[in-house]
C-alpha positions in Angstrom: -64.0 10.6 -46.0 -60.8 10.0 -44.2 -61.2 9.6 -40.6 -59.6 11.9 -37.7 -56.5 10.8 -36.2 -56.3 10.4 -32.1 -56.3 14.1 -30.5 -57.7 15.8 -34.4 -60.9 17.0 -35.0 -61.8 18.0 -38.3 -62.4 22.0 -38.9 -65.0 23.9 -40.2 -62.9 24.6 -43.4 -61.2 22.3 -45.7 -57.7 23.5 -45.0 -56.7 20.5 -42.5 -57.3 19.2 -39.3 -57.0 20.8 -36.1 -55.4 19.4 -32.7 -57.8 19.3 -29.9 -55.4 17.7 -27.5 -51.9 18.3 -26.2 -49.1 15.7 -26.8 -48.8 13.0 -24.5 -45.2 11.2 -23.6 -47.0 7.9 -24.5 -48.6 8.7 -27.3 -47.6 11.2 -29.5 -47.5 12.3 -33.5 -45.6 14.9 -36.0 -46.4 16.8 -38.0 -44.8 18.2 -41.4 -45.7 19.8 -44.1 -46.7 16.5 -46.1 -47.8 14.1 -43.8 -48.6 13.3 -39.8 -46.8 10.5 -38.3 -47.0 8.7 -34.6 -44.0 7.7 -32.7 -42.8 6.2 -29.7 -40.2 9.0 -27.5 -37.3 7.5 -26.0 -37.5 8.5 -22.9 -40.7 6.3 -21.9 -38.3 2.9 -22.2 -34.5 4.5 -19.8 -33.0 1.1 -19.9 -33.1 1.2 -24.0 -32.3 4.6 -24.3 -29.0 4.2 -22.3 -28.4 1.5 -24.1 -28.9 3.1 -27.5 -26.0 6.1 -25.9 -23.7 3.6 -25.3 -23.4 2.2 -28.5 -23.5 5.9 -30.2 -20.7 6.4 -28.1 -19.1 3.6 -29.0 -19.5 4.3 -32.3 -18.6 8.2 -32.3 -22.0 9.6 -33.0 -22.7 10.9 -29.7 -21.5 13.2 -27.0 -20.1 12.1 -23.7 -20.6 14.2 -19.9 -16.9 14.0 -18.7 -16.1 13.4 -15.2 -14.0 16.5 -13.4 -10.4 15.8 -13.0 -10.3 14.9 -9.3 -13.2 12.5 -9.9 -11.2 10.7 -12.7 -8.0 10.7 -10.0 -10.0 9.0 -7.5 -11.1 6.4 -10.2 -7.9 5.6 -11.1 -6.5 5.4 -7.5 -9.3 3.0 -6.1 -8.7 0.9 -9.4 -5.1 1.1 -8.7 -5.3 0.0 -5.2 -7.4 -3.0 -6.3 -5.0 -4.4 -9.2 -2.3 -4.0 -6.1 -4.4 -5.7 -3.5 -5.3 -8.4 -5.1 -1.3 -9.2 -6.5 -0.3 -8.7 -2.9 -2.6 -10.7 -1.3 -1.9 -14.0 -3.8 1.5 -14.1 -3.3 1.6 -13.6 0.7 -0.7 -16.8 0.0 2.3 -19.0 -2.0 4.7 -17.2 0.4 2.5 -18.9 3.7 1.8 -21.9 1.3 4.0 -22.7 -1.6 2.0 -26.2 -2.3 -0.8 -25.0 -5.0 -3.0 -27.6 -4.2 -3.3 -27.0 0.0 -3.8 -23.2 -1.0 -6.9 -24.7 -3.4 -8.0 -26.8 -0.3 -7.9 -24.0 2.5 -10.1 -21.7 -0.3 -13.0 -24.1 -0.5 -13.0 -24.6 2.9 -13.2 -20.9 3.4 -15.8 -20.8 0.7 -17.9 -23.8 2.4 -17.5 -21.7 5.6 -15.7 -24.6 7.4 -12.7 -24.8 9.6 -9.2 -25.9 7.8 -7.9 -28.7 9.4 -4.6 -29.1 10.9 -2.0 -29.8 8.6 1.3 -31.0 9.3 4.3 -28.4 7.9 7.4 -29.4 6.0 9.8 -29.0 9.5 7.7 -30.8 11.4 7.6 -33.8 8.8 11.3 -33.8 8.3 11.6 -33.5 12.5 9.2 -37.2 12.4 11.5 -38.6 9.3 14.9 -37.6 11.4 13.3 -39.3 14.7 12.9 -42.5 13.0 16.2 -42.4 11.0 17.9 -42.1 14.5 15.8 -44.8 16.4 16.8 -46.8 13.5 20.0 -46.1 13.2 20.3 -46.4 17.0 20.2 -43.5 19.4 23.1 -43.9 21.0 25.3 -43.6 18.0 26.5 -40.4 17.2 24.5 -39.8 14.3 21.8 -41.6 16.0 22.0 -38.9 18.4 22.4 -35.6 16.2 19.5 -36.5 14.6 17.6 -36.6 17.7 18.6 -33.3 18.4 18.0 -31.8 14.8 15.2 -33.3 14.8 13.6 -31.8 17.9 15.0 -28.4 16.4 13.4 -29.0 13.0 10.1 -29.6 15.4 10.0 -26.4 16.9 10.9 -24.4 13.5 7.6 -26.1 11.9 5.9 -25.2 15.3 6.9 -21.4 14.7 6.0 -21.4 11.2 2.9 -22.5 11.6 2.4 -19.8 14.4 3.7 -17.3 12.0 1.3 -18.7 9.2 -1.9 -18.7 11.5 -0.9 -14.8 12.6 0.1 -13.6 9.1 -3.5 -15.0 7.8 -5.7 -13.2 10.7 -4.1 -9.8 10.5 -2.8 -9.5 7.5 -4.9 -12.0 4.8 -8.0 -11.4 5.8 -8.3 -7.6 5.9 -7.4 -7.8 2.5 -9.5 -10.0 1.5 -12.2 -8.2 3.4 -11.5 -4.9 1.4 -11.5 -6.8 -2.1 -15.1 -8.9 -1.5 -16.8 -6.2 0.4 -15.8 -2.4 0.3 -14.6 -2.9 -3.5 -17.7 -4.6 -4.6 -20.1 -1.5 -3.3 -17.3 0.2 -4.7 -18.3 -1.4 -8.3 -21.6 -1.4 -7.4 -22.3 2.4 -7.0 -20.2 3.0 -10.0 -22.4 0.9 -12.5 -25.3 2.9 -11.2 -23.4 6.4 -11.9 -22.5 4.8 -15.2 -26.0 4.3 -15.9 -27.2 7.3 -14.8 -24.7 9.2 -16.7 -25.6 7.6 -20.1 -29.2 8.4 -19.1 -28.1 12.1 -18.7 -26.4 12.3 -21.8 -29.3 10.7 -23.4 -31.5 13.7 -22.3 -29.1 15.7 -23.6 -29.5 14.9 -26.8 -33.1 14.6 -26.7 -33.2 18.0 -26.0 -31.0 19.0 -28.8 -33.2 17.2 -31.7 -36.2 18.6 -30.5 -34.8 22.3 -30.0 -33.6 21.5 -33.7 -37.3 20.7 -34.7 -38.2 23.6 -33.1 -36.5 25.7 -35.0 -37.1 24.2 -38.3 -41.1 24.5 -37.7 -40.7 27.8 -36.6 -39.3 28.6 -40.1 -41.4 26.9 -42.2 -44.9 28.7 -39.9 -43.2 32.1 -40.8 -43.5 31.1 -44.5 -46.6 33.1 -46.3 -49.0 30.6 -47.2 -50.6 30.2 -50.9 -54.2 30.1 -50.8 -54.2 29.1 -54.6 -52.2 25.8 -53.4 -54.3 22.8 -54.4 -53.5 21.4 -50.8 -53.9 24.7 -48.3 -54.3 22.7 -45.4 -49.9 22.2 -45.2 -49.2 25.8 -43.9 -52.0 24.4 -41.1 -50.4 21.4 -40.1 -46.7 23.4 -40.1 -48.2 25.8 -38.0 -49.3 23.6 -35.4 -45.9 21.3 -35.7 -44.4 24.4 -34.3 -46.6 24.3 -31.5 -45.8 20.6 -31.0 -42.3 21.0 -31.0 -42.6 23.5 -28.5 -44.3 21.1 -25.9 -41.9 18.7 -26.7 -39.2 20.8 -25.6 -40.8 21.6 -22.7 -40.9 18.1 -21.6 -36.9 17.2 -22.9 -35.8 20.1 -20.5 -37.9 18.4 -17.6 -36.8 15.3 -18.2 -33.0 16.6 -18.0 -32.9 18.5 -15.1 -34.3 15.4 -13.1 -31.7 13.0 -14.8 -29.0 15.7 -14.0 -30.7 15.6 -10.0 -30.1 11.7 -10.5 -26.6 12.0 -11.9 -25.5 14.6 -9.5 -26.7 12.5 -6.6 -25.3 9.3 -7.4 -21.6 11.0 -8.3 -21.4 12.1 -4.6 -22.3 9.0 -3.0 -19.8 7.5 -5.4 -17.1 9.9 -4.4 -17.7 9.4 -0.8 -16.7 6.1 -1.5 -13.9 6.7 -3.1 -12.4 9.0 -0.8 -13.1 6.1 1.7 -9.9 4.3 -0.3 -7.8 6.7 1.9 -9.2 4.9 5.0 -8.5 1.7 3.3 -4.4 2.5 3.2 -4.4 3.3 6.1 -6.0 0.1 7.7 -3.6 -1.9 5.1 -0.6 0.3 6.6 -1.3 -0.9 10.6 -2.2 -4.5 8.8 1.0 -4.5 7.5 2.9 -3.4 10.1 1.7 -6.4 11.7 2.8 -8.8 9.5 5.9 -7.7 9.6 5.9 -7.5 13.2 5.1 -11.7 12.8 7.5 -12.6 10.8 9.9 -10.6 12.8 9.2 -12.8 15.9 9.1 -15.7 13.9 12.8 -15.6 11.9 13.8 -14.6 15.8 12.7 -17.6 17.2 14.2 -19.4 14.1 17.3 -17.8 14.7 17.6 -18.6 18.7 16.5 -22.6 18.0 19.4 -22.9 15.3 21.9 -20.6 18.1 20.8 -23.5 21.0 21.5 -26.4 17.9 24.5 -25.1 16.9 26.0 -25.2 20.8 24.6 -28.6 21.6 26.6 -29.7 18.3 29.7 -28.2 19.2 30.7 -30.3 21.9 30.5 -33.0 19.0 32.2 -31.4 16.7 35.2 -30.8 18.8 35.9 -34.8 18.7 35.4 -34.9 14.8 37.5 -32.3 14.0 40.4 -33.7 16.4 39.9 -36.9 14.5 41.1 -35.3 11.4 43.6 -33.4 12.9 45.0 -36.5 13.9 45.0 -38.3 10.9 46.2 -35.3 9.2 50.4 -35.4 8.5 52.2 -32.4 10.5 52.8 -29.4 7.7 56.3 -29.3 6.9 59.3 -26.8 8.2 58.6 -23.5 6.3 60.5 -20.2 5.6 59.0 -17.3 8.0 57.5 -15.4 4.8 55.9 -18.9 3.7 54.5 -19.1 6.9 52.7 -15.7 7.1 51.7 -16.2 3.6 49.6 -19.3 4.5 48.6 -19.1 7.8 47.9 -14.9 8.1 44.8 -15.1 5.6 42.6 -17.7 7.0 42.6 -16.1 11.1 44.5 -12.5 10.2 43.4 -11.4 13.3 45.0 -13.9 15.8 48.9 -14.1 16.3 50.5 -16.6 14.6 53.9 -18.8 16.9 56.2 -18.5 13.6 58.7 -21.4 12.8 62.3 -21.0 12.7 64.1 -22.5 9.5 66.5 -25.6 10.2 64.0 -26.4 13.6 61.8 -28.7 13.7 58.0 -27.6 13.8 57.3 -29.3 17.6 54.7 -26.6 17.9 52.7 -28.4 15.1 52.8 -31.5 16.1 52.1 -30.5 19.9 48.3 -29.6 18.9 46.9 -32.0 20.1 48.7 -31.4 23.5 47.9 -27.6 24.3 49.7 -27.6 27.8 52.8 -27.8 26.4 52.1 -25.0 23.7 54.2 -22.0 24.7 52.1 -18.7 23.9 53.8 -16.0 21.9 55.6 -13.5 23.7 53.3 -10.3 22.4 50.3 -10.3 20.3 47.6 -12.1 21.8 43.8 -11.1 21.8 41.4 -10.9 24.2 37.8 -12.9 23.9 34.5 -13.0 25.4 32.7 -16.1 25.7 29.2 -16.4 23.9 28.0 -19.3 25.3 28.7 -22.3 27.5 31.0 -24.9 26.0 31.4 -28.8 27.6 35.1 -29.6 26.4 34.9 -33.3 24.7 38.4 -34.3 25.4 41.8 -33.1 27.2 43.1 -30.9 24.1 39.7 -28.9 24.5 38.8 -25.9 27.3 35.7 -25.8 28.6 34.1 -22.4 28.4 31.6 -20.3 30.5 29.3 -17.4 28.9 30.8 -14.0 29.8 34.3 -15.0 30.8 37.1 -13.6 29.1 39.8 -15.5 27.7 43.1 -15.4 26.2 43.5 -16.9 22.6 45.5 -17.4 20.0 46.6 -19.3 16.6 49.5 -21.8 16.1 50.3 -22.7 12.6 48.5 -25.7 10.8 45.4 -25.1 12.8 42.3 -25.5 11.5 40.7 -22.4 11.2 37.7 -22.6 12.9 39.5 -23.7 16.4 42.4 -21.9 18.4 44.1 -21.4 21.5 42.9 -20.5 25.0 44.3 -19.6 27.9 42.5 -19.1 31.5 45.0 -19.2 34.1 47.1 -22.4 34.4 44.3 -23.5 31.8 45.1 -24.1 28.2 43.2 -26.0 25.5 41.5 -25.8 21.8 38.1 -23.1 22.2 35.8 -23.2 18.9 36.0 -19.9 17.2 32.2 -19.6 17.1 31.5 -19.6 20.7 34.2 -16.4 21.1 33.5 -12.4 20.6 37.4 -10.9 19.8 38.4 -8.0 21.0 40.3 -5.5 20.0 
């Protein structure tokens, strides 16, 4: 005799056996109308059932909850503003630091928690190189001494960069990085869960669909009359309690979704809170940014106002060197008036020009180098505002006070960046750089 199964009795009558005990989720069996069989439901192991979804979805075979349209928007905008982040971030770092290898160093001394140490930037290494040159070369030469002073110049430019480097890293750097290795990874976080949860969901979903399906197959074959003269009677039993099975199971497919859609629904709002929080993040990056560019404002300014200062304490030097070659440099020759304005117009066409008169010879030319006896031309000449102060280096130069105004003008064969100034019985060679024209 064949023994019961777990949870069947055998009846009174020979038609079958007869369940005694309703299914359980960890134990359970069905029944058809040709045999009873045990089975495992999917819901007792989530991990594999999610799983399982994935890969049906993978593989088209199974159906997929879609997130709503401003939820997907969201996704795409945090994803977005990580992809940006993280380009923006490495190259402010080779901006700060072009040399690969000292950006490598200053990262595993971040990662070691450890302070960077102090490392010595390009200006200031060419401000030691230009120092030595010049004590070598001996200070007191002329070259000796401009590279002194472009040196001590090239000094304070690495000083400002490295100002500029240590202020771009604290308030712009390091927000960033803070976004991308801590908001972004809850970020990630919380969406692997939602992911999870979702296939989980969708899982149930489809759970519940077999089993209706079951359902309703039972149901139809329990409605079929049963033949009494069938040599095995006891099949229209077991369908009939299939059916009932079925029914149970149902029951327990819709319980298990609506707490999986509870889970899902949950985890999507914490998800979107955080989300929306990438709103917050722009506008922190916004005021970090303004910041930086705040920085590097002050620091090209400073830049700027060391080469001004370099570029006055070379001029009284320059005034010698260029006299030099205006000495060694032959008078230009006598010139027809149009010749003249053709050559000498284009390179200052905002100064007066003395013209030379054909058959003369050009005394104004040769009398460069002595301005005091350079007549001025009888209308024409400008108006000019000193920038800054100017120590004359010889007699053919005039020495120049900031915010004084001056009379200048060109004579032919000058070099261009020098002319004429007059202040009172004063008269002598001004550098054009040191001068604001006026109209």
């Amino acid at each position: 005799m064949t023994s019961a199964p777990p949870g069947v009795t055998r009846g009174k009558d020979t038609f079958g056996w007869m369940l005694h005990e309703p299914l359980t989720r960890k134990s359970s069996f069905h029944l058809t109308s040709s045999s009873v069989s045990w089975s495992q439901p999917s819901s007792s192991n989530p991990e594999g059932r999610g799983k399982s979804q994935f890969t049906e979805e993978k593989l088209g075979q199974a159906e997929k909850t879609e997130l709503d349209a401003h939820f997907e928007n969201l996704l795409a905008r945090a994803d977005s503003t990580k992809n940006w982040t993280e380009k923006i971030l490495r190259q402010t770092e080779v901006l700060l630091q072009p040399n690969p290898s000292a950006r490598v160093e200053e990262f595993l001394y971040e990662k070691l928690d450890r302070k960077v140490p102090s490392r010595v930037t390009n200006g200031e290494l060419l401000a030691q190189y230009m120092t030595e040159a010049a004590n070598d070369f001996g200070p007191g030469t002329p070259y000796g001494k401009t590279l002194i002073k472009v040196g001590e110049t090239q000094r304070r430019l690495g000083a400002a960069e490295r100002d500029f480097i240590h202020s771009a890293s604290i308030n712009f750097l390091t927000p960033l990085r803070n976004f991308l290795e801590g908001d972004w990874r809850t970020i990630s976080k919380e969406r692997r869960i939602l992911q999870n949860r979702r296939l989980d969901l969708d899982a149930c979903k489809a759970r519940l669909k077999k089993a209706k399906a079951a359902e309703a197959k039972a149901a139809c074959e329990g409605d079929a009359v049963p033949d009494f003269q069938e040599t095995r009677p006891r099949n229209y039993v077991l369908s009939a309690s299939a059916s009932a099975l079925w029914s149970d199971e149902v029951e327990k497919a819709e319980h298990e979704l609506r707490l999986t859609q509870t889970e899902f629904d949950r985890q999507a709002e914490v998800t979107r809170l955080l989300l929306e929080g990438i709103s917050s993040t722009h506008v922190n990056h916004l005021r970090c940014l303004h910041e930086f560019v705040e920085s590097q404002t002050n620091y090209y300014a400073q830049c700027y106002q060391y080469m001004l200062d370099l570029q006055k304490q070379l001029g009284r030097f320059s005034g010698t060197f260029v006299g030099n070659a205006e000495s060694t440099s032959p008078p230009p020759a006598a010139a027809s008036p149009p010749a003249v304005a053709a050559t000498t117009l284009p390179a200052v066409p905002t100064i007066p020009v003395v013209p030379t008169i054909v058959g003369v010879p050009n005394t104004v030319a040769e009398s460069v180098l002595n301005p005091n006896e350079v007549k001025p031309p009888a209308s024409g000449t400008r108006k000019a505002r000193v920038l800054y102060d100017y120590e004359a280096a010889d007699s053919t130069e005039l020495a120049l006070l900031a915010d004084e105004m001056i009379t200048v003008y060109s004579l032919p064969g000058m070099d261009p960046d020098w002319l004429i100034g007059e202040r009172g019985n004063q008269k002598g060679k001004v550098p054009v750089t040191y001068l604001e024209l006026l109209s």
